[in-house]
C-alpha positions as a Python dict, from the first residue, in 0.01 Angstrom:
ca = {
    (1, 'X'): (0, 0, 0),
    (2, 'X'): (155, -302, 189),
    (3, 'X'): (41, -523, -64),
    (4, 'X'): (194, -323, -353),
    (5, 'X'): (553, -315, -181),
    (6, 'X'): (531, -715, -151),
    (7, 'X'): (462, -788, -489),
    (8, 'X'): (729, -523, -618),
    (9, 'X'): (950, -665, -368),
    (10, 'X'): (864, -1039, -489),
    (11, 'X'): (890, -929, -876),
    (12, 'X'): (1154, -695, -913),
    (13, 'X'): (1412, -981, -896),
    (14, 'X'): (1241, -1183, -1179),
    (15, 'X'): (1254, -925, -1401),
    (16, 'X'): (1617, -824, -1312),
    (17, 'X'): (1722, -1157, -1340),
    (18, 'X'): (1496, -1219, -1691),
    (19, 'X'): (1683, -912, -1897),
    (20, 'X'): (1978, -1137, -2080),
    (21, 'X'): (2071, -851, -2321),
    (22, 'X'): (1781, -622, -2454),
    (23, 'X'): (1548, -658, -2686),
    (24, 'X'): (1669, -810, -3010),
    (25, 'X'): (1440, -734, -3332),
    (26, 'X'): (1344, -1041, -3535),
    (27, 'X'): (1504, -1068, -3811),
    (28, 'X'): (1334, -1102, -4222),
    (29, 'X'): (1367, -1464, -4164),
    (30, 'X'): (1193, -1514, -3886),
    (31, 'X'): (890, -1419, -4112),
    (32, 'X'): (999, -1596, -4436),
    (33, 'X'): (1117, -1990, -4266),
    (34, 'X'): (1258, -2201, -4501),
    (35, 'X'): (1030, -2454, -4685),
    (36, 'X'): (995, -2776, -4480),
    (37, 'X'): (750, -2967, -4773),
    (38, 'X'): (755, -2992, -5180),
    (39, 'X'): (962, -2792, -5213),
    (40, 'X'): (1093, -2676, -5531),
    (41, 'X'): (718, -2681, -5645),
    (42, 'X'): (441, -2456, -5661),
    (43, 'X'): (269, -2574, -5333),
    (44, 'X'): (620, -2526, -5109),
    (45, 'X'): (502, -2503, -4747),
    (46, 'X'): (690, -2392, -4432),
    (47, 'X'): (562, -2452, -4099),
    (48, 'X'): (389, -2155, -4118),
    (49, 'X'): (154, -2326, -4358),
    (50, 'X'): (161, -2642, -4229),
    (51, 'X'): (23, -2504, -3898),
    (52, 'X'): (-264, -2295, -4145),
    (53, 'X'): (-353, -2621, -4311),
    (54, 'X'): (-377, -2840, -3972),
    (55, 'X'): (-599, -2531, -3799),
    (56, 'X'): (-840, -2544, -4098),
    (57, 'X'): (-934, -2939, -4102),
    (58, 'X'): (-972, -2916, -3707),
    (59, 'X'): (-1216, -2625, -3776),
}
């Protein structure tokens, strides 16, 4: 039981401190970025893709 009240006691103010203000949703455009490549063509590609493409050569 000691051990729990020093950890709570050693936590509590990082997580008081860490609140800013609330939760804030993401909005639609955090899942649609803007294109970063070609774009204008049919192979536009945001960094989203770019991070796809990169992940499948290095597998």
């Amino acid at each position: 039981m000691a051990l729990f009240s020093n950890v709570v006691q050693l936590v509590a103010p990082v997580i008081l401190t860490a609140e800013g203000g609330g939760f804030h949703p993401p909005s639609i455009m955090d899942f649609f970025p803007e294109v970063v490549l070609f774009e204008g063509t049919p192979f536009a590609m945001n960094r989203i893709m770019i991070i796809r493409v990169i992940m499948t050569i290095v597998l």
